[in-house]
C-alpha positions as a LaTeX table, in Angstrom:
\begin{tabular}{lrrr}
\hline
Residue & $x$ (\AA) & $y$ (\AA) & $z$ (\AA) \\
\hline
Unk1 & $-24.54$ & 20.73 & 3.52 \\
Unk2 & $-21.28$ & 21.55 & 5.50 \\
Unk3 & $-18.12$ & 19.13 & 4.84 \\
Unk4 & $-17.82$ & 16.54 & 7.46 \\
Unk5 & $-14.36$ & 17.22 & 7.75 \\
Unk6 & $-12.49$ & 20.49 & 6.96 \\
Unk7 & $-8.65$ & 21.20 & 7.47 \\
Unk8 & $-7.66$ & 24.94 & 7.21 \\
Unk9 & $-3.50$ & 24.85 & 6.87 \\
Unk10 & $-2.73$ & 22.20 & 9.02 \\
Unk11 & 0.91 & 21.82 & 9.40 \\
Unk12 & 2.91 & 19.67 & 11.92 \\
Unk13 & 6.71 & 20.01 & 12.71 \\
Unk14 & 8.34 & 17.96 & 14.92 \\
Unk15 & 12.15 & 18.51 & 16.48 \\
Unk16 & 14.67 & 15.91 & 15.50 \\
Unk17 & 17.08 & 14.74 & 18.19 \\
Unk18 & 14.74 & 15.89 & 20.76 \\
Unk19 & 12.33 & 13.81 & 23.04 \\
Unk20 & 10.87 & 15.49 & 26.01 \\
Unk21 & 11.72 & 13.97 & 29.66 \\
Unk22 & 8.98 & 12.86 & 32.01 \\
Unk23 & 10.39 & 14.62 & 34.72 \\
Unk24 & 13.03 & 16.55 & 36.22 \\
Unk25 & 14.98 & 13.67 & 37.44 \\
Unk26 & 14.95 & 12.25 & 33.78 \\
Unk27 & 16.48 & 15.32 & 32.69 \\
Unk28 & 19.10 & 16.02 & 35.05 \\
Unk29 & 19.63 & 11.97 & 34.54 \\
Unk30 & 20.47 & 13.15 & 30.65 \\
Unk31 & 21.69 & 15.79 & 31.24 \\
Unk32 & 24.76 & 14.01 & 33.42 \\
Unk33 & 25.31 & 10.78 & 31.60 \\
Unk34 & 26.08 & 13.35 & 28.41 \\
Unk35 & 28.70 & 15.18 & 30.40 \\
Unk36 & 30.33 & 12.49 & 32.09 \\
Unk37 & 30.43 & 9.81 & 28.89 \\
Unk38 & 31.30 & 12.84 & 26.23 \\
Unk39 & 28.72 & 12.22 & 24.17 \\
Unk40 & 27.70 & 14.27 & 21.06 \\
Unk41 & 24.87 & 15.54 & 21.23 \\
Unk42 & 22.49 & 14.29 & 18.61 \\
Unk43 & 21.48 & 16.71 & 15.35 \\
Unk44 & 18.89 & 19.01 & 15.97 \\
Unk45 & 16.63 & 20.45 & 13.16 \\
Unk46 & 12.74 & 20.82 & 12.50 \\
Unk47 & 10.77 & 17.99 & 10.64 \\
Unk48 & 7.49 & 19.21 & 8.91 \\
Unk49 & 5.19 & 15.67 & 8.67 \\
Unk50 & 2.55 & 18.02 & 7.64 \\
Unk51 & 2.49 & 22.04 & 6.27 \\
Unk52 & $-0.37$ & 23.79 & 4.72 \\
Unk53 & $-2.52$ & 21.03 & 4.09 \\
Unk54 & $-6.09$ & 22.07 & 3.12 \\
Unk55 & $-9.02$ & 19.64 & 2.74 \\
Unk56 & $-12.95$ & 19.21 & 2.33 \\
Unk57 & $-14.11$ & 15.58 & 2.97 \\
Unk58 & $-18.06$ & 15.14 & 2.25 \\
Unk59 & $-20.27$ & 13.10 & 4.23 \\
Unk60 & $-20.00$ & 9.55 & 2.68 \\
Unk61 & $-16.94$ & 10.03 & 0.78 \\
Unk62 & $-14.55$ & 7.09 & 0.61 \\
Unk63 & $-11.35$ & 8.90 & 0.15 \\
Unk64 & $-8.14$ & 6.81 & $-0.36$ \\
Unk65 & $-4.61$ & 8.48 & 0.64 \\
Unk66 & $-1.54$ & 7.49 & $-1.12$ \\
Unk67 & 2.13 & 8.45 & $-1.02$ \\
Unk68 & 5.81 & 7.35 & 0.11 \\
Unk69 & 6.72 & 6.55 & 3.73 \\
Unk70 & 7.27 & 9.58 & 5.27 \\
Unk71 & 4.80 & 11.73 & 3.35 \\
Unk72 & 2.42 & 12.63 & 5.95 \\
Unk73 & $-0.28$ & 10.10 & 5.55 \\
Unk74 & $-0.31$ & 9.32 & 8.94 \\
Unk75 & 0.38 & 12.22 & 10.74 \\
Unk76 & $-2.68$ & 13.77 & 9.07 \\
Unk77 & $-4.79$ & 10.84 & 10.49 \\
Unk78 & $-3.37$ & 10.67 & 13.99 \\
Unk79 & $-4.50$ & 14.33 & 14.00 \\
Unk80 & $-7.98$ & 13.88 & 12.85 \\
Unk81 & $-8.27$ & 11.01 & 15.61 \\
Unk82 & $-7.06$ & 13.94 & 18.40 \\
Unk83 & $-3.79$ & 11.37 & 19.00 \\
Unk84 & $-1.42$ & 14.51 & 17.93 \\
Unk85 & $-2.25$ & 18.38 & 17.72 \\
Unk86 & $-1.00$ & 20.39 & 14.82 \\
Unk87 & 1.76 & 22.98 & 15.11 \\
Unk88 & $-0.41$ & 25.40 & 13.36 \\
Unk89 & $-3.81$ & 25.76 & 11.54 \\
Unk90 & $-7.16$ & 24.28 & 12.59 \\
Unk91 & $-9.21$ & 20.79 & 12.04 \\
Unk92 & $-12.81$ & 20.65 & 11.89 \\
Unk93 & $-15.24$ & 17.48 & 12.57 \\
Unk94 & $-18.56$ & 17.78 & 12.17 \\
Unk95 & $-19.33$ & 13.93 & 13.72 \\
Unk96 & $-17.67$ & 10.77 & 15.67 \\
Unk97 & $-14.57$ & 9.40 & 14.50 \\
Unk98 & $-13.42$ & 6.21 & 15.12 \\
Unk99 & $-9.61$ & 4.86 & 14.23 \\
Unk100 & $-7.99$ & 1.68 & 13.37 \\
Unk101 & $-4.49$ & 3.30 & 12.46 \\
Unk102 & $-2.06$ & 0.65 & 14.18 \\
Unk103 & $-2.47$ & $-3.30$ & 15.94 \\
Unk104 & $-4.15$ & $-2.09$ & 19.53 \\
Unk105 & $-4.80$ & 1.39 & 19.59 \\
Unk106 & $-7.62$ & 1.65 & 21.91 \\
Unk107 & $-6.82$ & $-1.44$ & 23.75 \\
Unk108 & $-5.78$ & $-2.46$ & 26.98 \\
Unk109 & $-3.51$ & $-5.75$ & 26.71 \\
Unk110 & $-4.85$ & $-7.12$ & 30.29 \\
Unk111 & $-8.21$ & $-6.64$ & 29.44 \\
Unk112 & $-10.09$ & $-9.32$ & 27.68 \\
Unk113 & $-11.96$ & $-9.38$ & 23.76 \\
Unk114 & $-14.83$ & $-9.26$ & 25.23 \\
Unk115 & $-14.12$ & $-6.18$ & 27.78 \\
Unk116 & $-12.12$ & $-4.24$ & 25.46 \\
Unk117 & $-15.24$ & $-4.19$ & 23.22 \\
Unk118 & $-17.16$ & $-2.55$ & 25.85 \\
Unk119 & $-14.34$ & $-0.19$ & 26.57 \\
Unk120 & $-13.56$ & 0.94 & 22.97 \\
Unk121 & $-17.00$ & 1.39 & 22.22 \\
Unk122 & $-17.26$ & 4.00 & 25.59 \\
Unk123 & $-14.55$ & 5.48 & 24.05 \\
Unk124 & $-15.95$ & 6.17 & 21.24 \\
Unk125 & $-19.65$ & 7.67 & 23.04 \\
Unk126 & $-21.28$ & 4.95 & 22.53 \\
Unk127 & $-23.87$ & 3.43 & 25.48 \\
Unk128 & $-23.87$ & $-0.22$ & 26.79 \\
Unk129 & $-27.05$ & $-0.92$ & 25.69 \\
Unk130 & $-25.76$ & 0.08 & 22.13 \\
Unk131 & $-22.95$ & $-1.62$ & 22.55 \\
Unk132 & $-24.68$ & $-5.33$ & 23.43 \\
Unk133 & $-26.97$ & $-4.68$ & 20.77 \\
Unk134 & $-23.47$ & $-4.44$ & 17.95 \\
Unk135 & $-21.68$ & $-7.19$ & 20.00 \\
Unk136 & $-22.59$ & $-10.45$ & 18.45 \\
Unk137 & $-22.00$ & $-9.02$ & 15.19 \\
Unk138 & $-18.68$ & $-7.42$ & 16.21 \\
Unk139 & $-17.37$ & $-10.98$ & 17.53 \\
Unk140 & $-18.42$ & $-13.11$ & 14.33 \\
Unk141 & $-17.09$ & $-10.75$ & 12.17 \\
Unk142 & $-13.60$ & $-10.78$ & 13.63 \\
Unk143 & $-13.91$ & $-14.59$ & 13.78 \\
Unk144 & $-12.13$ & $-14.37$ & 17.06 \\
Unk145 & $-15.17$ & $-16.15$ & 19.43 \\
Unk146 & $-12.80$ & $-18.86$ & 20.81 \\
Unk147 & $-10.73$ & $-16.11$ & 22.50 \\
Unk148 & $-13.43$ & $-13.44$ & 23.18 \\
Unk149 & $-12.94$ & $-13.87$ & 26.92 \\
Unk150 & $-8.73$ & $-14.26$ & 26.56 \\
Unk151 & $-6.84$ & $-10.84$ & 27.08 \\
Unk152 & $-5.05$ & $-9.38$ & 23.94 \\
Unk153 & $-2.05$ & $-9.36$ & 25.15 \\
Unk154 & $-1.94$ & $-13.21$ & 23.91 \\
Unk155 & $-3.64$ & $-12.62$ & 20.76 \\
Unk156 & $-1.69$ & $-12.71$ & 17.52 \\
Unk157 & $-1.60$ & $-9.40$ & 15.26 \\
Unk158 & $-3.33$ & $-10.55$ & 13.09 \\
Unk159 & $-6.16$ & $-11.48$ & 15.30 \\
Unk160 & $-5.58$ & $-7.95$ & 17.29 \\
Unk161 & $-6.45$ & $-6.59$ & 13.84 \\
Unk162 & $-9.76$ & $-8.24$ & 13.53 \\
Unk163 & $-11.21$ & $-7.35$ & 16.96 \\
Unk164 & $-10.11$ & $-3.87$ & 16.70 \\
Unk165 & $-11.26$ & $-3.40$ & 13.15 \\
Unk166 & $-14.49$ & $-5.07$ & 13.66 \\
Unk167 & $-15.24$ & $-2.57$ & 16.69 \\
Unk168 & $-14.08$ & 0.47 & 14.70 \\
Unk169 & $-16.46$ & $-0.13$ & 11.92 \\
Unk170 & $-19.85$ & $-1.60$ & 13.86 \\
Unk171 & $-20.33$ & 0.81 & 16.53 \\
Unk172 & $-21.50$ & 3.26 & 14.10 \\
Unk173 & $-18.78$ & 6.14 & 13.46 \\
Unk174 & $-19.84$ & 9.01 & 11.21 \\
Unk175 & $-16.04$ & 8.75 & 10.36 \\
Unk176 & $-13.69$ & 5.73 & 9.73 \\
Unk177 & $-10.04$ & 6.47 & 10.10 \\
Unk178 & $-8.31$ & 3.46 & 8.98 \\
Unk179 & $-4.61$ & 3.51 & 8.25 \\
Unk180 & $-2.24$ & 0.53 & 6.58 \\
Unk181 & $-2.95$ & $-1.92$ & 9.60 \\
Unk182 & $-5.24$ & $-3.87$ & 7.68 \\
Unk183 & $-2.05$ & $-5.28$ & 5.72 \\
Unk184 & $-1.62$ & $-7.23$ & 9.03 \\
Unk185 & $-4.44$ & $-9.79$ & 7.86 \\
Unk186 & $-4.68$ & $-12.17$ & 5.70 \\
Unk187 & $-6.43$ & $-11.61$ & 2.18 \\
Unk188 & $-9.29$ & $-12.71$ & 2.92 \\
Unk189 & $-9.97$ & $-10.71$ & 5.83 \\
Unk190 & $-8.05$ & $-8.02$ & 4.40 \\
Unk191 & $-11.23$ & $-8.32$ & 1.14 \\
Unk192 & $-14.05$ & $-8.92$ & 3.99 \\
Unk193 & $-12.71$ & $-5.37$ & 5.52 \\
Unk194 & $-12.97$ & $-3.55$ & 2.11 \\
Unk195 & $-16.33$ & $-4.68$ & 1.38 \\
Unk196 & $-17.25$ & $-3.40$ & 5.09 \\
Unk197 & $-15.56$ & 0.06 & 4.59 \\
Unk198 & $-18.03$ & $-0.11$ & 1.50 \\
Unk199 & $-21.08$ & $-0.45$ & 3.12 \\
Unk200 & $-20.14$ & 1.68 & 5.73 \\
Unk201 & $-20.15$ & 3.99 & 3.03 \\
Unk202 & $-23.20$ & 3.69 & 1.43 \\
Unk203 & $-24.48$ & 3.98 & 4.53 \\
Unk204 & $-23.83$ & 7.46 & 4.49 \\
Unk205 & $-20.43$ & 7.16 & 6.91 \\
Unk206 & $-17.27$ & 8.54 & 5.54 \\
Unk207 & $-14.23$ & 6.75 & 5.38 \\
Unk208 & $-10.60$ & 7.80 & 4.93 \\
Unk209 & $-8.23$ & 5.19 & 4.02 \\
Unk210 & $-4.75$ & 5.32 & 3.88 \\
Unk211 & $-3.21$ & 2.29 & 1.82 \\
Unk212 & $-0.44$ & 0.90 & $-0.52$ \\
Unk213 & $-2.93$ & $-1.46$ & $-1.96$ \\
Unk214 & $-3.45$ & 0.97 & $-5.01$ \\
Unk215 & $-5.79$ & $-1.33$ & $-6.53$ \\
Unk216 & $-8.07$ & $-1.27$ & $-3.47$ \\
Unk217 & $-7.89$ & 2.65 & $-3.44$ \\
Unk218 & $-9.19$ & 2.31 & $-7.08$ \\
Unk219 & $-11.73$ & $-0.03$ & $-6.08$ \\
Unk220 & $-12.92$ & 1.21 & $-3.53$ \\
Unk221 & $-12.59$ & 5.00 & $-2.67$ \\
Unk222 & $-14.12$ & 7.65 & $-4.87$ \\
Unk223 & $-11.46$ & 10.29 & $-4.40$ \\
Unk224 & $-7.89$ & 10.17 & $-3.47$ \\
Unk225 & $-4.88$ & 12.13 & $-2.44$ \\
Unk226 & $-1.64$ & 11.66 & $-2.97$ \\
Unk227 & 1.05 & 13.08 & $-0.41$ \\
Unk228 & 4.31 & 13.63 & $-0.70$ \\
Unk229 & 6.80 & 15.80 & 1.50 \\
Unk230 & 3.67 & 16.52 & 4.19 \\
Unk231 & 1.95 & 18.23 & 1.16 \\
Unk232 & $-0.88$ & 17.54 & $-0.92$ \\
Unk233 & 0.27 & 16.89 & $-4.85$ \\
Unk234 & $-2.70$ & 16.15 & $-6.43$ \\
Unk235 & $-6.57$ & 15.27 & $-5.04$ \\
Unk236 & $-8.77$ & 13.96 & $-7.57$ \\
Unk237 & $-10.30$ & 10.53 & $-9.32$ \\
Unk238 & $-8.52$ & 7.77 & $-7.70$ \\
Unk239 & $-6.90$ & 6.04 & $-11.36$ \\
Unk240 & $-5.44$ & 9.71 & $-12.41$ \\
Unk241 & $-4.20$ & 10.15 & $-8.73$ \\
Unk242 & $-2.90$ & 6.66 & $-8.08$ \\
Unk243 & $-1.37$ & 6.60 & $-12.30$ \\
Unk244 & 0.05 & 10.30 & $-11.71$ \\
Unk245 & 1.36 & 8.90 & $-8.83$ \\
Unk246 & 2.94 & 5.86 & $-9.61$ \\
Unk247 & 4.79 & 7.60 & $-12.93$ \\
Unk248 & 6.23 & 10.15 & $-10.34$ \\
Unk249 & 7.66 & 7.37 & $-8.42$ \\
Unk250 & 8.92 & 5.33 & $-11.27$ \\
Unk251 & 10.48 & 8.60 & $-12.26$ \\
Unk252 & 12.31 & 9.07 & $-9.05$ \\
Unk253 & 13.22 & 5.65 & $-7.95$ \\
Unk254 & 14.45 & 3.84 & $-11.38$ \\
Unk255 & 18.00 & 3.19 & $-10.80$ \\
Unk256 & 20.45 & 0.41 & $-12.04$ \\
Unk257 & 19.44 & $-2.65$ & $-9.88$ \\
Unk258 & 22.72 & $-2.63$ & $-7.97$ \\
Unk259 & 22.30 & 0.87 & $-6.52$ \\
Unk260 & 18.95 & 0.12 & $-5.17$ \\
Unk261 & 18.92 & $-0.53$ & $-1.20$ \\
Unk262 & 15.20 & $-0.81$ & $-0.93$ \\
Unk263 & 15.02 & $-4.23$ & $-1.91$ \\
Unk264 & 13.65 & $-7.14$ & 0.59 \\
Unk265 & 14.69 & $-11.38$ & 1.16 \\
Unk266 & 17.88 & $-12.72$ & 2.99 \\
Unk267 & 20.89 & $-11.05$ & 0.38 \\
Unk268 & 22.27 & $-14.32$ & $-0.60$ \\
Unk269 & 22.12 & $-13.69$ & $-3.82$ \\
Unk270 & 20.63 & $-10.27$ & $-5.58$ \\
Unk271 & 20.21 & $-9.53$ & $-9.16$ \\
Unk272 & 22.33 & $-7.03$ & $-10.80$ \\
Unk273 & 20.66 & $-5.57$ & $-13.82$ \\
Unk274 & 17.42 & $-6.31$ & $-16.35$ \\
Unk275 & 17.23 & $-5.57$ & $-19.94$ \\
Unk276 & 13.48 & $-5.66$ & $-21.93$ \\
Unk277 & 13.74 & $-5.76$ & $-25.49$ \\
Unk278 & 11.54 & $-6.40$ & $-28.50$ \\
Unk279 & 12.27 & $-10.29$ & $-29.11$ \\
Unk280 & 11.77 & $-9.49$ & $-33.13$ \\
Unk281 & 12.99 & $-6.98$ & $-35.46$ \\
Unk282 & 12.37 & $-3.46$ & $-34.56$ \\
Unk283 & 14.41 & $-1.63$ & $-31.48$ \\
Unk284 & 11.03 & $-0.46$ & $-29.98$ \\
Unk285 & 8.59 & $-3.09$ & $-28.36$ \\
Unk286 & 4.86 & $-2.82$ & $-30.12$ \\
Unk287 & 1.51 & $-4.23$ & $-29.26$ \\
Unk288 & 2.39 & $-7.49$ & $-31.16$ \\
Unk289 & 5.72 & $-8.04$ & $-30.27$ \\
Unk290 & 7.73 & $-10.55$ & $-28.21$ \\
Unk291 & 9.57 & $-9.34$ & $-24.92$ \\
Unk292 & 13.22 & $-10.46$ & $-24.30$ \\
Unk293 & 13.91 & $-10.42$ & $-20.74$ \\
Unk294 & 17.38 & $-10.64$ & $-19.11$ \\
Unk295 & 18.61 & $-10.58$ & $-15.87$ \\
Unk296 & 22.04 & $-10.52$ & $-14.50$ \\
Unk297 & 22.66 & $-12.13$ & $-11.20$ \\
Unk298 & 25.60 & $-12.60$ & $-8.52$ \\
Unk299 & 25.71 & $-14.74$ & $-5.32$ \\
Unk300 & 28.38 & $-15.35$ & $-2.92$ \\
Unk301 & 28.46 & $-19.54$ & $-4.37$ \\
Unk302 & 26.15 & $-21.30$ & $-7.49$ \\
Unk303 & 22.48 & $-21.06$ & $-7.09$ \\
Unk304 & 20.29 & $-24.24$ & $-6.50$ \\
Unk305 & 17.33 & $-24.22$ & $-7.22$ \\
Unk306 & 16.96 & $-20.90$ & $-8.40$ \\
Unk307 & 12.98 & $-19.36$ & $-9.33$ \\
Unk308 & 12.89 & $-16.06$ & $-11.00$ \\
Unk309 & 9.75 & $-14.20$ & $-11.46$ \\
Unk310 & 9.18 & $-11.29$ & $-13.49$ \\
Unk311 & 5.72 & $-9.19$ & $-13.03$ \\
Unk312 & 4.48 & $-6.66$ & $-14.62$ \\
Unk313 & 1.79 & $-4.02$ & $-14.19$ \\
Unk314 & $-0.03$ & $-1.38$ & $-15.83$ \\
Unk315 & 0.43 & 2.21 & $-14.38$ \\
Unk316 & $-2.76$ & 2.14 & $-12.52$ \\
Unk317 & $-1.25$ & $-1.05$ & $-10.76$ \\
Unk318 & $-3.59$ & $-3.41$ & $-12.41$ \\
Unk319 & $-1.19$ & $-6.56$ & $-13.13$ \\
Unk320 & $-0.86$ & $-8.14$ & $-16.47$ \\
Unk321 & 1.77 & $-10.89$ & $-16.25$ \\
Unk322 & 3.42 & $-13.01$ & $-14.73$ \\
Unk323 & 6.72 & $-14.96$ & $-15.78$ \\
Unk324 & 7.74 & $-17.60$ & $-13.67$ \\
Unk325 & 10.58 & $-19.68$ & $-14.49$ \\
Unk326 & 9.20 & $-22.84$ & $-12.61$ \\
Unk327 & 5.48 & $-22.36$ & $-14.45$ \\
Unk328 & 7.16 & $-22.01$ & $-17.49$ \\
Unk329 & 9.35 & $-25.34$ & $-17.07$ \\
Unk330 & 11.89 & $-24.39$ & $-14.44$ \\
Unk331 & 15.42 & $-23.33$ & $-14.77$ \\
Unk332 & 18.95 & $-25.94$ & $-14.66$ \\
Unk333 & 18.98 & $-27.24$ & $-11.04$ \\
Unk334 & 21.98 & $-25.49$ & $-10.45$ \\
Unk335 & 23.66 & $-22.20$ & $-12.24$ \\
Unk336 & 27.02 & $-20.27$ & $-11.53$ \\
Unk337 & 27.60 & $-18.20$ & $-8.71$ \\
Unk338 & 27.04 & $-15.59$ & $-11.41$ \\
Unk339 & 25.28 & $-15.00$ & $-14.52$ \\
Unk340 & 22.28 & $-14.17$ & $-16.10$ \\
Unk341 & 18.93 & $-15.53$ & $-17.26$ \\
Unk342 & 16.71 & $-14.96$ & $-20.30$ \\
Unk343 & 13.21 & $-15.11$ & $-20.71$ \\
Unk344 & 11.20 & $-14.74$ & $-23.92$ \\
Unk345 & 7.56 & $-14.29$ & $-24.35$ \\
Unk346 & 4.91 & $-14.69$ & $-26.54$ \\
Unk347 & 3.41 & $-11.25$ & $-28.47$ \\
Unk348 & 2.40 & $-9.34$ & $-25.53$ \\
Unk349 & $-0.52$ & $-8.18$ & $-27.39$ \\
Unk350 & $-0.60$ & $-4.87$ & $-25.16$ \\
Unk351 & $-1.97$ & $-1.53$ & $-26.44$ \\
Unk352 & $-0.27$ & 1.05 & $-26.27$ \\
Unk353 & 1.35 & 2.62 & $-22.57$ \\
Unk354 & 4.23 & 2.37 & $-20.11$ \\
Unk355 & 4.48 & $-0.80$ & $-17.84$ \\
Unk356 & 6.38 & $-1.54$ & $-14.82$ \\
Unk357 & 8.13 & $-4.30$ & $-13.00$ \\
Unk358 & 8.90 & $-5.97$ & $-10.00$ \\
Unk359 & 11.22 & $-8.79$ & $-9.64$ \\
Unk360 & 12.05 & $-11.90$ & $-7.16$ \\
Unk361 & 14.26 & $-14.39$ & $-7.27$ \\
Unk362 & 14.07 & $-17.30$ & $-4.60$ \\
Unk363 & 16.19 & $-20.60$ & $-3.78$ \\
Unk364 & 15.11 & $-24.07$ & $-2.67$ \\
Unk365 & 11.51 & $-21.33$ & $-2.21$ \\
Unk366 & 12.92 & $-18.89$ & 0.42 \\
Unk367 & 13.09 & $-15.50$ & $-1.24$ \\
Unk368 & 16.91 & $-14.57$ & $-1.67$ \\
Unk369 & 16.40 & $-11.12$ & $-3.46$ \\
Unk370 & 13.06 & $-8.79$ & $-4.60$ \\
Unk371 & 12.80 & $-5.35$ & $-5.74$ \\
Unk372 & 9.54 & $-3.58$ & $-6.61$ \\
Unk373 & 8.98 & $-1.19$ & $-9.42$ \\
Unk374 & 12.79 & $-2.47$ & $-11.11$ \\
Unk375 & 12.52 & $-1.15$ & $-14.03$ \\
Unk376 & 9.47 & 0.24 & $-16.90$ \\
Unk377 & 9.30 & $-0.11$ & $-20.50$ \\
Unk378 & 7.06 & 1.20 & $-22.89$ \\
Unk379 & 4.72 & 0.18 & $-25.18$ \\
Unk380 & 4.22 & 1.43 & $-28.85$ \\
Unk381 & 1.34 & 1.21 & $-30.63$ \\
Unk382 & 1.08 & $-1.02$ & $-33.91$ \\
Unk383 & $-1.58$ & $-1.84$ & $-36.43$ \\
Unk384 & $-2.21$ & $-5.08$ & $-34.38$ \\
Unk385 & $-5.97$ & $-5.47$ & $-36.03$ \\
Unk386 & $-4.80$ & $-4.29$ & $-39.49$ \\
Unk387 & $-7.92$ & $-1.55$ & $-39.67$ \\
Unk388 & $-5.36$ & 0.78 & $-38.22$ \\
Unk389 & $-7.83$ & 1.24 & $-35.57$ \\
Unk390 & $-6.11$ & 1.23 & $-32.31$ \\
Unk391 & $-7.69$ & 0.98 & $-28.64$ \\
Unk392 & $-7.16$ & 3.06 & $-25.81$ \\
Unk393 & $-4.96$ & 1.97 & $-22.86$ \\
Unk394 & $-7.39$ & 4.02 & $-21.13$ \\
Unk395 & $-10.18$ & 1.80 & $-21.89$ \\
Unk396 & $-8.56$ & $-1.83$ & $-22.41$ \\
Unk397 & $-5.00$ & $-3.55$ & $-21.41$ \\
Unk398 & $-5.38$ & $-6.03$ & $-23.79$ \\
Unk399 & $-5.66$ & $-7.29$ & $-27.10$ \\
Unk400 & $-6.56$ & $-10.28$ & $-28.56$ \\
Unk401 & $-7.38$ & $-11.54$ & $-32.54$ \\
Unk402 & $-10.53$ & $-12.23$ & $-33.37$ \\
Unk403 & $-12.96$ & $-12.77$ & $-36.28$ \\
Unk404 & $-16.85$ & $-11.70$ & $-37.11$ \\
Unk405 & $-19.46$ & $-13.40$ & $-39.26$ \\
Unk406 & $-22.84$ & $-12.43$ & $-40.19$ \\
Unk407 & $-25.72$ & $-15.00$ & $-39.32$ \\
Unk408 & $-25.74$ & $-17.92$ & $-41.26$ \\
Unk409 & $-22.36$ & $-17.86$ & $-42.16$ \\
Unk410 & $-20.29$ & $-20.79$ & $-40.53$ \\
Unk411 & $-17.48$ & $-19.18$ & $-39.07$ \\
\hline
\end{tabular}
């Protein structure tokens, strides 16, 4: 059977400094104000979102897309939904698409719910009839009834999101283009969309899905890609791609905490620098060991009510702990302008593999400072059973001490 979807060198370059006039006035409009004000021109260059991108996608494949900002994840879906041509090569669909890839495409703001419904699904082929027999199920889905007959342009994202989603996936696309949008909902709706992407699937629809939830590409999806520079890096089993993945990014990104401008909350204070050490003898940290956790901190005056939390993940994203200062007992009420703070564990009881992890630190509960992916440390393998038998990080995360008896004997 012939791929759904096929992509023969796609590429897509775009002209920085450069967007077209709507008309001749506009132009000789620019073209004036530059002259008279003196202003400099802005840089000109090419920009390739996409180039050489080849691709099969079977009918009912789930395939998940990950990858940086900037990568080409979207470009590549904007031109399978016929929103952008490529600069060169060809794209091939062998069946209806339908897109969700940002809050309203498809949607006219004046328009009502319950009209926009009706016009997204003629946009998409489908006939009235068709159409009332999916609507019921497209409006309790979204949970948006109360406002069915309200135009969009008063609806919230988030319920913008549900409508458009809900149409996209029940009027009965052979393909399901769905882009990061969902993050836009809550988790709940965010799970209740998954688990309709799923059956969507096994329905024998294909869906591409392009996320930074890795764990829901893992879930989910049975292949992924990961992009990076408008180029395809790897395509494969979604836990090597999104752990191949992941270890390339720790690789780039992991710099001392103070260099790092992607970090998120209101700067009022920001943390400096971490250190993870063994908390026992031995420099390396083991299955068994303790972690010693320190972070160095400056504000502009002494922190009240300061929350630090320290999370770590595996390298297929799966998370494994938590440390929270106010779980664990809270810190002093107030602390110096600037400082540090230490935490230290119990035995981790990890086998053996690298971690990662993100950090936050709040006041009086608004979020003052948070970097993801701050730092990784490694795991060694010990003999934490004492058969010198040692699991897989492949297979398990975690360990955990435990006795067997044969029957009869009391343990």
């Amino acid at each position: 059977m012939s791929p759904i979807i096929e992509l023969h060198n796609i590429s897509k370059k775009y002209r920085l400094g450069r967007i077209g006039a709507t008309s001749i006035r506009d132009s000789l409009e620019r073209m004036w104000r530059s002259r008279s004000n003196n202003e400099v021109a802005a840089p000109q260059g090419d920009f390739w979102a996409l180039r050489d991108v080849s691709l099969e996608v079977q009918r009912g494949e789930v395939l998940g897309i990950v990858g940086h900002n900037g990568a080409g994840k979207s470009t590549l879906l904007k031109i399978l939904s016929r929103i952008t041509e490529p600069t060169s090569g060809s794209a091939l669909l062998r069946g209806r698409p339908a897109s969700l890839l940002e809050v309203g495409t498809g949607f006219h703001p004046d328009l009502s719910g319950r009209e926009n419904i009706f016009l997204n699904g003629a946009m998409l082929g489908m006939r009235t009839k068709e159409i009332k027999a999916k609507f019921d199920e497209i409006v309790a889905f979204s949970e948006v009834e109360d406002f069915i007959d309200t135009p969009v342009k008063r609806y919230s994202s988030g319920m913008y999101v549900r409508l458009a989603f809900a149409v996209a996936a029940h009027l009965e696309p052979d393909i399901l283009l769905v882009d990061e949008v969902l993050a836009v909902g809550d988790s709940a709706f965010q799970k209740k969309c998954l688990g309709k992407m799923d059956k969507v699937s096994k329905d024998g629809r294909t869906v591409l899905l392009v996320s930074h939830n890795l764990a829901s590409i893992q879930s989910l999806c049975h292949r992924a890609l990961w992009m990076d520079g408008g180029q395809l890096k790897a395509d494969g089993p979604p836990s090597e791609v999104v752990r191949d993945y992941l270890r390339a990014a720790m690789t780039d990104d992991i710099r001392t905490l103070d260099e790092r401008a992607d970090r998120h909350g209101d700067g009022s204070a920001r943390m400096t620098s971490i250190k993870i050490e063994n908390a026992d003898a031995g420099a390396a940290i083991r299955s068994s060991s303790r972690l010693k956790i320190t972070i160095a901190y400056r504000s502009t005056k002494p922190l009240q009510k300061a929350r630090f939390v320290v999370s770590v993940y595996d390298f297929s994203d799966a998370g494994i702990f938590v440390f929270d200062s106010d779980a664990a007992g809270g810190l002093p009420e107030h602390l110096p302008a600037e400082g540090s703070v230490t935490c230290v564990t119990a035995p981790i009881n990890l086998t053996p593999g690298r971690c990662f992890v993100n950090l936050r630190l709040s006041k009086g509960g608004a979020d003052a400072d948070y970097l993801a992916q701050a730092t990784i440390f490694d795991v060694e393998a010990d003999d934490f059973h004492g058969s010198g038998k040692i699991p897989d990080r492949n297979w398990v995360l975690c360990l955990l001490k435990n006795e067997w008896f044969p029957a009869g004997e009391k343990p």
